[in-house]
PALUMKOL-795490 format. One record per residue (C-alpha): residue number from 1; x, z, y negated. Coordinates in pm, whole numbers, plus 50000, padded with zeros to 5 digits. Example, Ala and Ser with C-alpha at 12.3 -4.5 7.8 and 13.67 -1.06 7.14 Angstrom:
<fikes>
> k; c1; c3; c2
> 1; 51230; 50780; 50450
> 2; 51367; 50714; 50106
</fikes>
This chain:
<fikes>
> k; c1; c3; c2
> 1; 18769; 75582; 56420
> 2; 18889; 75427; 56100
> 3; 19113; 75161; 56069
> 4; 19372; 75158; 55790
> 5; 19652; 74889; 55650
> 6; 20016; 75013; 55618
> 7; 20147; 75044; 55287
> 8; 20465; 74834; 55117
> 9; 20463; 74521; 55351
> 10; 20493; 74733; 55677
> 11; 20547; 74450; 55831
> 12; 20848; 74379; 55724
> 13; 20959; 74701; 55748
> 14; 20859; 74773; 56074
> 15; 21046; 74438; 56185
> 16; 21363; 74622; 55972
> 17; 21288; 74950; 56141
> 18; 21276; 74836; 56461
> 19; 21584; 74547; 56499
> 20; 21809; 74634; 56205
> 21; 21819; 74994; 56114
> 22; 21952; 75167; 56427
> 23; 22259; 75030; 56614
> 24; 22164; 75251; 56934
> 25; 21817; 75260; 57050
> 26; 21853; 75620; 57182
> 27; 21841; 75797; 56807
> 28; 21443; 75772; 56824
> 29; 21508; 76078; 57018
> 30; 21705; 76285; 56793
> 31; 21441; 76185; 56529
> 32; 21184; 76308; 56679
> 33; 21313; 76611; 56768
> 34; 21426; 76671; 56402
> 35; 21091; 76614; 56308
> 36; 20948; 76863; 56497
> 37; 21238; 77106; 56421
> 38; 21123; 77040; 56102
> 39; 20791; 77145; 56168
> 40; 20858; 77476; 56305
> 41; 21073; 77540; 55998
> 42; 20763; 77521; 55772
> 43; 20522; 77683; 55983
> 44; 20786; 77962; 55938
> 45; 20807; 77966; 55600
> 46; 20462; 77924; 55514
> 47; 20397; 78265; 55736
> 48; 20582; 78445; 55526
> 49; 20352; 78442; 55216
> 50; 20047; 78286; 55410
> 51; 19952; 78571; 55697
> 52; 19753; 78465; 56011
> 53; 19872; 78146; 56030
> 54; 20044; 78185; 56368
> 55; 19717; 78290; 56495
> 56; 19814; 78514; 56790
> 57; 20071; 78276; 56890
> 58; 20405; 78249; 56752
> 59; 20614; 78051; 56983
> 60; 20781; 77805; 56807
> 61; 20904; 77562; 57046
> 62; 20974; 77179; 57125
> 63; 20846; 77026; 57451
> 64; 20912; 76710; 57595
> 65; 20739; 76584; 57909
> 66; 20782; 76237; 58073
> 67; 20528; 76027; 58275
> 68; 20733; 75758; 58533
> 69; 20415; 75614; 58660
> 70; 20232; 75592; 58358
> 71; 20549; 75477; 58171
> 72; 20423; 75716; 57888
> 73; 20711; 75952; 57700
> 74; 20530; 76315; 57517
> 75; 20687; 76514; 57254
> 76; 20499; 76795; 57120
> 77; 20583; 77076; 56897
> 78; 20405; 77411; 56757
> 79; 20480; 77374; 56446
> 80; 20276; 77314; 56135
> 81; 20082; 77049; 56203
> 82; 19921; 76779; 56021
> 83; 19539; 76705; 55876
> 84; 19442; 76389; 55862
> 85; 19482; 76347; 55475
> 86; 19836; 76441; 55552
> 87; 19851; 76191; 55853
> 88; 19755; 75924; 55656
> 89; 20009; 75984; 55379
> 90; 20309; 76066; 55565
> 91; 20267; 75834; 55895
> 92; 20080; 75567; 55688
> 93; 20367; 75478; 55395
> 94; 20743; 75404; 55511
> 95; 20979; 75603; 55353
> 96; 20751; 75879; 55224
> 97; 20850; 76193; 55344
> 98; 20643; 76536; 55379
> 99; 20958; 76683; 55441
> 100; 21149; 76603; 55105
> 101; 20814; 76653; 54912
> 102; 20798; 77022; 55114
> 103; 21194; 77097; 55000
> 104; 21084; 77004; 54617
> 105; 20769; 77265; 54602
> 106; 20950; 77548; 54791
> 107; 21275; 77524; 54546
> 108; 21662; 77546; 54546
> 109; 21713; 77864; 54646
> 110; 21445; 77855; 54964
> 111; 21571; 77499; 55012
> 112; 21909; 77610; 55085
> 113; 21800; 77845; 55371
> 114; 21531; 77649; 55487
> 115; 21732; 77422; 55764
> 116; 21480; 77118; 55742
> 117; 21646; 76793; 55837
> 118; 21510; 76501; 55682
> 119; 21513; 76336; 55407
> 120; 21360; 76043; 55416
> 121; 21025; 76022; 55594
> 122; 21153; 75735; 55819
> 123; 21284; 75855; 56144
> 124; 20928; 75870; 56305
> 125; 20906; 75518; 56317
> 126; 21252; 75519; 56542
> 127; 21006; 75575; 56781
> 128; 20885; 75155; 56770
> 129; 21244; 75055; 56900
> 130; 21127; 75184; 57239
> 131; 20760; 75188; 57233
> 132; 20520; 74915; 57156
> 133; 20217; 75193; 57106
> 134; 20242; 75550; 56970
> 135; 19986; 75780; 56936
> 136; 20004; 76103; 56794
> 137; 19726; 76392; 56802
> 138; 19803; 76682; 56534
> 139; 19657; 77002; 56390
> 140; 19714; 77194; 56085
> 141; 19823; 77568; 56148
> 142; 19543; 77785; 55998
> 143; 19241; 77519; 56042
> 144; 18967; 77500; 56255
> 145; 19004; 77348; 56635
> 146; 18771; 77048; 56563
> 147; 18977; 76904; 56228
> 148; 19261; 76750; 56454
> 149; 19366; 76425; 56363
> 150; 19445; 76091; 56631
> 151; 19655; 75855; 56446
> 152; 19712; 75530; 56650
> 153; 19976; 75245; 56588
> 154; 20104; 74922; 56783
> 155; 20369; 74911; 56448
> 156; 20143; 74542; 56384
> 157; 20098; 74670; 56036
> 158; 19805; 74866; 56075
> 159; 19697; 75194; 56229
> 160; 19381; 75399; 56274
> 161; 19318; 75711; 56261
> 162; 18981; 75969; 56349
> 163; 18906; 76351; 56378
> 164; 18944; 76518; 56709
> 165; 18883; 76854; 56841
> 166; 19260; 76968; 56987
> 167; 19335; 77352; 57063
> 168; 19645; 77432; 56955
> 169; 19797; 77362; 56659
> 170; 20124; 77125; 56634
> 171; 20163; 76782; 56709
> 172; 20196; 76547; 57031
> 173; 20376; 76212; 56963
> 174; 20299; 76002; 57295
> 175; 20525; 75728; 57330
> 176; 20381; 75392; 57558
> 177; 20752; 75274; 57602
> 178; 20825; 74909; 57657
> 179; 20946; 74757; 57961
> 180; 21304; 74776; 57918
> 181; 21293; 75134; 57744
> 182; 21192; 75315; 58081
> 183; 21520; 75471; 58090
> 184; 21383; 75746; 57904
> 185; 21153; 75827; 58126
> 186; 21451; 75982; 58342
> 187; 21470; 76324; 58293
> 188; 21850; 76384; 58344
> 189; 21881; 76088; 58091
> 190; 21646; 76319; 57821
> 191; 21880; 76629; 57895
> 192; 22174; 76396; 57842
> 193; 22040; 76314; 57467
> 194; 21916; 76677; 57398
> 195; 22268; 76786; 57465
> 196; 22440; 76533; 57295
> 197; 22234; 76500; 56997
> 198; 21996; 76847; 56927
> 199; 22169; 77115; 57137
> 200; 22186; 77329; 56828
> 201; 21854; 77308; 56693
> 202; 21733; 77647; 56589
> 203; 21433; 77579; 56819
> 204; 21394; 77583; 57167
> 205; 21365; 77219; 57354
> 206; 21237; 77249; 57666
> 207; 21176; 77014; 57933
> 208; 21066; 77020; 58306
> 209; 21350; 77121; 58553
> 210; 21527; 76935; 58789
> 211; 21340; 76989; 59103
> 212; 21576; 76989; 59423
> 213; 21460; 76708; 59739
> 214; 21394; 77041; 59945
> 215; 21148; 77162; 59635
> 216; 21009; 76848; 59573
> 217; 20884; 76844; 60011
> 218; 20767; 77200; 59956
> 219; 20517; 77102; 59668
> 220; 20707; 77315; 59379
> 221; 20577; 77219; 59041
> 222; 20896; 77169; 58762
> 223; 20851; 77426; 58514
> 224; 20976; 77386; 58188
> 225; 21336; 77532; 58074
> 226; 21526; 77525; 57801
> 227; 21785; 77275; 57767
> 228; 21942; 77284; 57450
> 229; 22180; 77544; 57357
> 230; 22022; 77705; 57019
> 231; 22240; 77896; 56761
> 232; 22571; 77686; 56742
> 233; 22830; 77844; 56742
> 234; 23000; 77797; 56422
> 235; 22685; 77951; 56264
> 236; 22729; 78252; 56364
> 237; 22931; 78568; 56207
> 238; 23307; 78535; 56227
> 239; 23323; 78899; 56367
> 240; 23071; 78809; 56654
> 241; 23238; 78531; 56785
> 242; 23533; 78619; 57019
> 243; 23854; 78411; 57114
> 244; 23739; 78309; 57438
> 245; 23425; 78194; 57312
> 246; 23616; 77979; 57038
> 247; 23812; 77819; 57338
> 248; 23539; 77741; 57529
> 249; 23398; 77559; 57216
> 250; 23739; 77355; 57170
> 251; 23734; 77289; 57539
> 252; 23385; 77127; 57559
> 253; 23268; 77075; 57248
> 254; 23611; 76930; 57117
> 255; 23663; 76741; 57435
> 256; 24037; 76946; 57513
> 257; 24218; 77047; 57807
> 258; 24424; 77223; 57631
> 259; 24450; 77561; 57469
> 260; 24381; 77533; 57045
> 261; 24774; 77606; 56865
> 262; 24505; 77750; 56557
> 263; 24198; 77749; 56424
> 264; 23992; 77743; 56095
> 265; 23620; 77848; 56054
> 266; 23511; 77751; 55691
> 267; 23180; 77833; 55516
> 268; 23171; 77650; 55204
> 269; 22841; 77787; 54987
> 270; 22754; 77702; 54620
> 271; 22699; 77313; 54467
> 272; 22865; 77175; 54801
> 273; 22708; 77351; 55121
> 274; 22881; 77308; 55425
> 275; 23005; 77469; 55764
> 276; 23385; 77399; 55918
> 277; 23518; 77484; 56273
> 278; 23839; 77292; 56288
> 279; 24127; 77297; 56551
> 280; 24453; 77227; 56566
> 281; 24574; 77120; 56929
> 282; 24901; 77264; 57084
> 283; 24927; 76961; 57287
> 284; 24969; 76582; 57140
> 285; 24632; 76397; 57200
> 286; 24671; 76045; 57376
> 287; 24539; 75848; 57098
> 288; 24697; 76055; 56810
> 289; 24860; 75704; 56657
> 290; 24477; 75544; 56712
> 291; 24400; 75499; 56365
> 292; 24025; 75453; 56461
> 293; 23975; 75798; 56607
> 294; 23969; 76072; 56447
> 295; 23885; 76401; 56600
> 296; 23544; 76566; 56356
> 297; 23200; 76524; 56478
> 298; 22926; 76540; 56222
> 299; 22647; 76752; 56191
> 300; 22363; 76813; 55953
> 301; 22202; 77132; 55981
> 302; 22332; 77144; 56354
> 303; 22178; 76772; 56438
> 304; 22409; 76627; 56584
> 305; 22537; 76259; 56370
> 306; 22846; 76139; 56493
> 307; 23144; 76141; 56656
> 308; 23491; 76008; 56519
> 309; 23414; 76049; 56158
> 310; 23683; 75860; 55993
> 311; 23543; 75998; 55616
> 312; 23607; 76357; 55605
> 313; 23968; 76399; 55642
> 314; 24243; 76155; 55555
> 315; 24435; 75967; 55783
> 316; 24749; 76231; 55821
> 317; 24501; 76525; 55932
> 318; 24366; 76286; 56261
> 319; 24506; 76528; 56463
> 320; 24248; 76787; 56392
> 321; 23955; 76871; 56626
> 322; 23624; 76967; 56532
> 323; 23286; 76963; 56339
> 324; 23156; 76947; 55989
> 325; 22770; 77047; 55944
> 326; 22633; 76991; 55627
> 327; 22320; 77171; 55483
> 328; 22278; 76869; 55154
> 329; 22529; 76614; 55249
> 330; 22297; 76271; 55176
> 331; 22263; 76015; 55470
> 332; 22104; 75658; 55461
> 333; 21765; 75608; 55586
> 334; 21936; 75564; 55957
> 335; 22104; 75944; 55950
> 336; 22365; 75693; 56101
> 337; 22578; 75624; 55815
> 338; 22740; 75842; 55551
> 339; 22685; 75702; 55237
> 340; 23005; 75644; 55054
> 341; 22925; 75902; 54717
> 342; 23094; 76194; 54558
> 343; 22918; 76454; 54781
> 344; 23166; 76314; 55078
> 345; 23434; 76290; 54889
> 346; 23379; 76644; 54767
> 347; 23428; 76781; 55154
> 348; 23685; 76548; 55235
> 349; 23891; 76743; 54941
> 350; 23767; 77076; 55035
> 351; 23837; 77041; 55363
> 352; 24187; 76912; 55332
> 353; 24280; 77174; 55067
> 354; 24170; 77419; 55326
> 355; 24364; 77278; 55609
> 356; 24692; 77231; 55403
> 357; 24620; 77643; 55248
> 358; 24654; 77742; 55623
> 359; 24953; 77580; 55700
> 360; 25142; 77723; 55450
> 361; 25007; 78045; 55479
> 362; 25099; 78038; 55863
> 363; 25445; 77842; 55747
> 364; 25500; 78163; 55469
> 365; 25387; 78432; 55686
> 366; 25584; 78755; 55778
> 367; 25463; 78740; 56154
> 368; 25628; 78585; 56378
> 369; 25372; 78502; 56608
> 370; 25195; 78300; 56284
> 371; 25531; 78110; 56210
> 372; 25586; 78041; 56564
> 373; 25232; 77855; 56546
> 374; 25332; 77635; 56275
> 375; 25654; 77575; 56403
> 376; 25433; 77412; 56720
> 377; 25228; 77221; 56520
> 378; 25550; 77084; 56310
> 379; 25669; 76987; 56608
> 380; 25396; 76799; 56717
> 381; 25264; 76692; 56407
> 382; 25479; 76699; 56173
> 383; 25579; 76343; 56176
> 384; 25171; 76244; 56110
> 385; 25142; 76503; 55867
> 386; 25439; 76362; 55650
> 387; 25251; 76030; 55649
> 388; 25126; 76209; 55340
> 389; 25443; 76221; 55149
> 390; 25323; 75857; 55119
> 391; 24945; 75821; 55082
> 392; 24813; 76109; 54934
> 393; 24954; 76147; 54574
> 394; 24754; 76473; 54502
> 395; 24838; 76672; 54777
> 396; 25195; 76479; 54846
> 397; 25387; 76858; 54690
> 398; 25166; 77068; 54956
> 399; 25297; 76872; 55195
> 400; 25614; 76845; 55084
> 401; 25682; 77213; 55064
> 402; 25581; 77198; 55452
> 403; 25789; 76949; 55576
> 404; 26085; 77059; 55834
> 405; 26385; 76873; 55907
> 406; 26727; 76987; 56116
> 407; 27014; 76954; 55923
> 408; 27396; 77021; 55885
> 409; 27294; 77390; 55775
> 410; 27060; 77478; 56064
> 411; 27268; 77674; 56342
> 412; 26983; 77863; 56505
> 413; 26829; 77659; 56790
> 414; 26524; 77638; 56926
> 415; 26450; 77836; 57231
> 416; 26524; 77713; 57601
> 417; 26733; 77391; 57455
> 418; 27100; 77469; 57304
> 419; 27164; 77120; 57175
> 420; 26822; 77127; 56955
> 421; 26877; 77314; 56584
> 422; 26544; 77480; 56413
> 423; 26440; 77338; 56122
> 424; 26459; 77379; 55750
> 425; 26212; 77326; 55466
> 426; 26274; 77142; 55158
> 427; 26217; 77482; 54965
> 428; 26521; 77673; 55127
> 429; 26754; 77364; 55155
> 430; 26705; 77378; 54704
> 431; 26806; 77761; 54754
> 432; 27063; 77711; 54927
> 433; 27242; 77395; 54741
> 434; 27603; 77523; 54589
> 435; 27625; 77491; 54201
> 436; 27742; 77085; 54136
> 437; 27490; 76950; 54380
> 438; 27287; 76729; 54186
> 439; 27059; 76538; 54488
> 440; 26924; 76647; 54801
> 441; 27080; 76444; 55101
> 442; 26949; 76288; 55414
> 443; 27075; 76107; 55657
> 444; 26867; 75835; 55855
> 445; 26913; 75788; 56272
> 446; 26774; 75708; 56531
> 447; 26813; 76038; 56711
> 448; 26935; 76399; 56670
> 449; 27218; 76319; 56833
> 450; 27299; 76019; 56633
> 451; 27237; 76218; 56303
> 452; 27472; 76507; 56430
> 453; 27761; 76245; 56513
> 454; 27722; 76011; 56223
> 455; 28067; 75960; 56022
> 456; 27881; 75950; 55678
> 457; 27813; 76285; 55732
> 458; 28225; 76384; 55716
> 459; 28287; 76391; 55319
> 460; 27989; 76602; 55260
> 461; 28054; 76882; 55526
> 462; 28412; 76889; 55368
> 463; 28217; 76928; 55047
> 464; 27959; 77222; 55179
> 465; 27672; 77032; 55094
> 466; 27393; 77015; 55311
> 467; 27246; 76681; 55491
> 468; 26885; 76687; 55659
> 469; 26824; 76440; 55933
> 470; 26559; 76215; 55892
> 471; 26514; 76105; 56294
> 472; 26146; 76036; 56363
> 473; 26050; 75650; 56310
> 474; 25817; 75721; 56033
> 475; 26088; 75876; 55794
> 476; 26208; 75538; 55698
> 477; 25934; 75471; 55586
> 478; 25846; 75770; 55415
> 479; 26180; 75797; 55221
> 480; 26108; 75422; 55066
> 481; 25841; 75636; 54872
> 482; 25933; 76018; 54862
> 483; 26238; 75975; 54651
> 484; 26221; 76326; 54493
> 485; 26116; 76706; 54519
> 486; 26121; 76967; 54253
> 487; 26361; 76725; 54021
> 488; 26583; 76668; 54249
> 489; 26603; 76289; 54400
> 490; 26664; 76220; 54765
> 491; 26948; 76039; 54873
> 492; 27106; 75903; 55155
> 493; 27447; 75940; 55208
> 494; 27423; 75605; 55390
> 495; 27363; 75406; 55084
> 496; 27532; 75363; 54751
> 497; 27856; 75430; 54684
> 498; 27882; 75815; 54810
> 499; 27881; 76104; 54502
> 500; 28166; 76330; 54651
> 501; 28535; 76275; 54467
> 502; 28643; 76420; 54184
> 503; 28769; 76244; 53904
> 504; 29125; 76284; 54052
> 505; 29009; 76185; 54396
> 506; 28842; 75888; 54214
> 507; 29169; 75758; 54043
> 508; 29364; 75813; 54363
> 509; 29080; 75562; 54542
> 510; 29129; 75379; 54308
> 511; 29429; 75265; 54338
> 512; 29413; 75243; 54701
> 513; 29178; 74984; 54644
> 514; 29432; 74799; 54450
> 515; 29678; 74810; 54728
> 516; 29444; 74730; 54964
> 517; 29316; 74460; 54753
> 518; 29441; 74150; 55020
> 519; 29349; 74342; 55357
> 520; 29016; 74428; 55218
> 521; 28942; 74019; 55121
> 522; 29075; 73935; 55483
> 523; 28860; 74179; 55665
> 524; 28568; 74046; 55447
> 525; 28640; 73655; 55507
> 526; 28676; 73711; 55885
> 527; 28390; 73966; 55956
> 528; 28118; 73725; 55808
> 529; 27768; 73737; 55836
> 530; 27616; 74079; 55832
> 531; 27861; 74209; 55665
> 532; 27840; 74143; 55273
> 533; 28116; 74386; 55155
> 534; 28466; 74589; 55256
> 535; 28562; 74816; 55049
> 536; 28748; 75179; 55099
> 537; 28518; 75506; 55148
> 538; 28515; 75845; 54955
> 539; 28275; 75977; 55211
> 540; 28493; 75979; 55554
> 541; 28777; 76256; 55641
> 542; 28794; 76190; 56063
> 543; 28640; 75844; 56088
> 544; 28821; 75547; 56039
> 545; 28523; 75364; 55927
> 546; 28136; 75324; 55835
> 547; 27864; 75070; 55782
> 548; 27678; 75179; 55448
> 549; 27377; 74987; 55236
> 550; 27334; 74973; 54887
> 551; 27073; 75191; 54726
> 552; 26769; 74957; 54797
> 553; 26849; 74748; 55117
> 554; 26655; 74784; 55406
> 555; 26833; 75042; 55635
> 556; 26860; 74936; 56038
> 557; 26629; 75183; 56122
> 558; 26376; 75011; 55900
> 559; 26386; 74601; 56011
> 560; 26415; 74739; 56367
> 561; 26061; 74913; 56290
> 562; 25918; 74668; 56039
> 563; 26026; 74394; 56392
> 564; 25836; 74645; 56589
> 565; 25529; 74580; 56408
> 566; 25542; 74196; 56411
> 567; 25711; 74134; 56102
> 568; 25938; 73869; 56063
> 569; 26285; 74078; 55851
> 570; 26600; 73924; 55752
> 571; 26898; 74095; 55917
> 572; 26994; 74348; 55702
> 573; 27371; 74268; 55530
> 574; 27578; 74602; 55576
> 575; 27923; 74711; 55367
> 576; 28173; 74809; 55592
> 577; 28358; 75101; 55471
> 578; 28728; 75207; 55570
> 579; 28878; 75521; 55540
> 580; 29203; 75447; 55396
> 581; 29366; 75777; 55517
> 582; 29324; 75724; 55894
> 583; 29613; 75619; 56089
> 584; 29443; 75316; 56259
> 585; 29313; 75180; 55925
> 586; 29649; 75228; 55768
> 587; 29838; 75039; 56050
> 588; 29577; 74765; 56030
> 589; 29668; 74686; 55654
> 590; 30067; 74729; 55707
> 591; 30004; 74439; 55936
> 592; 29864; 74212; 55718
> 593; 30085; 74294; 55464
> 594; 30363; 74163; 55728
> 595; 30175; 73909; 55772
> 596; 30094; 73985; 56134
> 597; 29745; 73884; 56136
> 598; 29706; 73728; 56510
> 599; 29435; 73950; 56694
> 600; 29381; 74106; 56336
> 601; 28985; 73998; 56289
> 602; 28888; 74102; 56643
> 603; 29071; 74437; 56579
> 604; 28794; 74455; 56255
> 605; 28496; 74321; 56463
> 606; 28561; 74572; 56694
> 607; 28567; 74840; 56419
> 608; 28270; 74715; 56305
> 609; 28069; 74692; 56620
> 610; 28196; 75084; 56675
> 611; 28081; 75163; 56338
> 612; 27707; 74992; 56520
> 613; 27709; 75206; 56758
> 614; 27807; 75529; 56626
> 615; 27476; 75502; 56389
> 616; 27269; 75456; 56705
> 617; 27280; 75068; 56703
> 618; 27337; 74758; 56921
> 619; 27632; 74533; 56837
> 620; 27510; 74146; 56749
> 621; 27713; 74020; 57026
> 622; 27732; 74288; 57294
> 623; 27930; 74052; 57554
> 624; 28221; 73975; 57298
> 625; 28276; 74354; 57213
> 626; 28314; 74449; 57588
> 627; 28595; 74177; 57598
> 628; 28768; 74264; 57296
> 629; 28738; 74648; 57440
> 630; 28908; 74512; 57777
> 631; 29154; 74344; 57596
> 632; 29275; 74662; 57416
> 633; 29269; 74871; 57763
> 634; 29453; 74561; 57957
> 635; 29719; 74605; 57643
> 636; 29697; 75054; 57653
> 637; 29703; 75065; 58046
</fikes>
């Protein structure tokens, strides 16, 4: 036996390996099981040019085998094999890796088809978080029996190793856990980490089966079974996979109950290797506004990484379900975490360009079945996906073009609910805008039914123009930011002064104004706070009044969200327009010109707080506009 020194302050390292490097003790054995995947790949390849290596036996294979009494853990695998030259150099030096050094002599091209995991050299040594002595016993396919190799470490910074005699080639890594690593000695606790972590390695993993209490009296010895899955899914042909079988993978894989709305199976080949099987869900997940979830689990070369990756698709895509596997994408020593480099960033924009293509190919398509699917996911993700409109200034026109909104123009409805109008894109509303329309408009509300009833929207249906309705919560905030599509800017026809007369309807206001110069000062100085304006409206035909913002204020809609989230928001000061060709309005000012102004200002509140409601709001004082309301039914009745 001969007794050797770790390289590069093992120490140190080991102490790094052991406390600092993994956040979850139970990687060492998706390491290991890498490694030996690894091995089988190069016994495989080496075969190819190099006959007689598998020496009558080519079972490549991955066995695991645990020992409760002895507290002893085996992995063993018939794969290449090590001398003890090699055992030395690659178990002896952190961070040196056969595996890297075998990707470099066999070349690109083989590289690319080679499916070897690591990387780095440093996954073995996983294996000390759990063990305090590993031994492992190796021989090189194509030697003799007696040059097998014992390498021997407590991870004190030195190791020893000696020739042994050992039959079949491969290696055996025998783990001596530690006290409070015995958990790994269960066996359903091994299947439970197979699964999870290697249950697509090429290889078969086999360990012994679960014996029954009944079996166990009768004697029965556990044979060994496979327990991983093999060939994943999403590496096989398109052609040979059927629907059901995708299902099944959304189901369990994906962690779904229900049934995928569509689905996209990407194989991206060239500088940036990678595999795609994403989902879109028909149903809303739970924690779809969970920021910290996101729904792709990461693989490289079907070894399983992580779950909740929150770096491959930005944060309006959460919605979609699925897995990445990567044949080059680099990892940190740990395989834990991605490093932050171009190569992610490369699939993160690959795989959103994708996702955003097959919307708008379903949105675009001629069958109906394929626009009835995006019409479900609009409607259950639309309001996420416009979250883009905002955040994502390259692919903010993709998105755009798939937005849907129901507006004025929209008389179909959707099926099974009569009150609920189908959408329209941003693309048809442009079509469809009559020659003098210069913006596109929106209205904001609270709900449908608040956008369908909202006075504002009078002028312009008397006009023809078309008015979308902005109703989900996260529209306010979008339309701080998307201000414009295809040169047109976005307005909303409750701010500003509204775009509608002509220049003879202008002059006629106008003068209005001038006659309504000392009612419009009264209603101002009595109304008071919240309301920072009265002037007379172009924009009503049927309602006697309106509450209206200038072009930047902060709409209702907005400080009742921006409250929502904890922020302190000044109330937001309103103009209060009146339609000067409605009865009730024109009584109002023929009274103060008479100078009949006793019950005048609550007359104007209660305008007001109508104009509140209308819009979907809540008047300031809800007890005084109840009385005032009594007061005027005491006076009718």
């Amino acid at each position: 036996m001969t007794q050797h020194a770790f390289q590069t302050e093992v120490q140190q390292l080991l102490h790094l390996m052991i406390h600092a490097l993994y956040s979850n003790r139970e990687i060492f054995l998706r390491e290991l099981i890498s490694n030996a995947s690894d091995a089988c790949d190069k016994l495989r390849f080496k075969a190819l040019t190099e006959t007689g290596l598998y020496a009558g036996d080519d079972r490549l294979q991955v066995n695991i085998v645990s020992d409760q009494e002895a507290g002893v853990l085996t992995i063993s695998d018939t794969g290449v094999g090590l001398t003890e030259a090699e055992a030395i150099e690659h178990l002896g030096t952190i961070a040196k890796s056969g595996t890297k050094a075998f990707l470099q002599a066999m070349g690109t091209d083989a590289a690319k088809n080679s499916n070897l995991i690591g990387q780095f050299g440093v996954g073995f040594y996983s294996a000390f978080m759990v063990a305090d002595r590993i031994v492992v016993e190796s021989r090189a396919a194509g030697v003799s029996a007696d040059a097998g190799v014992r390498w021997e470490s407590a991870g004190d910074g030195n190791f020893s190793t000696e020739v042994i005699t050992r039959a079949q080639r491969g290696t055996t890594i025998t783990l001596h856990l530690k006290e409070d690593a015995k958990e790994f000695l269960d066996t359903w606790r091994l299947r439970e980490l197979v699964k999870k972590y290697s249950d697509f390695v090429s290889y078969p993993v086999l360990l012994p089966k679960n014996l029954t209490e009944d079996e166990k009296k009768e004697g029965k010895t556990a044979e060994p079974e496979q327990v991983n899955a093999g060939q994943a899914l999403w590496t096989r042909p398109k052609d040979q996979i059927t629907a059901s079988e995708y299902t099944e993978f959304y189901k369990t894989a994906c962690k779904q109950w229900d049934e995928p709305a569509t689905r996209l199976h990407l194989t991206v080949e060239g500088t940036l290797s990678f595999t795609a099987l994403l989902f879109v869900p028909s149903e809303k997940p739970m924690d779809l506004f969970d920021r910290e979830k996101r729904g792709l689990s990461l693989y490289v070369r079907r070894v399983f990484i992580m779950d909740d990756n929150k770096d491959l698709l930005p944060d309006y895509l959460r919605f979609v379900r699925g897995i990445v596997d990567s044949d080059d994408l680099p990892l940190n020593v740990s395989r834990e975490i991605l490093q932050d480099n171009a190569t992610v960033q490369k699939i993160r924009k690959q795989l959103t360009k994708k996702i955003l293509d097959h919307f708008a190919s379903l949105a675009s398509s001629n069958d109906e079945a394929e626009k009835a699917t995006f019409t479900t996911i609009d409607e259950i993700f639309g309001s996420v996906l416009r979250e883009a409109l905002v955040n994502d200034f390259d692919n903010k026109d993709k998105v755009a073009r798939l937005t849907r909104f129901r507006s004025t123009w929209t008389t179909a409805t959707v099926e099974g609910d009569e009150k609920r109008p189908a959408k329209t894109g941003l693309e048809d509303y442009v079509r469809r805008m009559p020659e003098g329309q210069k913006a596109i408009y929106v209205v904001n509300a609270g709900s449908l039914e608040a956008a369908q009833g909202s006075p504002h929207l009078e002028g312009y249906r008397s006009k023809g123009y078309e008015v979308l309705f902005l109703t989900d919560p996260v529209d306010e905030w979008v339309a701080q930011h998307f201000t414009e599509f295809d040169k047109k800017p976005i307005t909303s026809i409750a701010k500003g002064l509204a775009d509608l007369a002509t220049d003879d309807e202008k002059k006629s206001l106008d003068e209005q104004t001038k006659s309504y110069e000392g009612f419009l000062g009264f209603a101002k100085a009595n109304l008071g706070e919240g309301i920072k304006d009265v002037r007379l409206s172009a924009r009503l035909t049927d309602s006697p009044c309106c509450l209206v913002g200038d072009t930047h204020d902060l709409s209702p809609q907005m400080a009742d969200l921006m409250k929502r989230m904890g922020q302190d928001v000044p109330k937001p000061q309103r103009i209060l327009e009146l339609n000067p060709g409605h009865p009730l309005v024109q009584k109002l000012q023929a009274r103060h010109t008479a100078g009949t102004t006793d019950g005048l200002a609550d007359h104007l509140a209660t305008l007001r707080d109508q104009a509140v409601l209308v819009e979907g709001g809540r008047p300031t004082d809800p007890a005084a506009f109840a009385k005032r309301i009594q007061a005027l039914m005491t006076l009718a009745v």
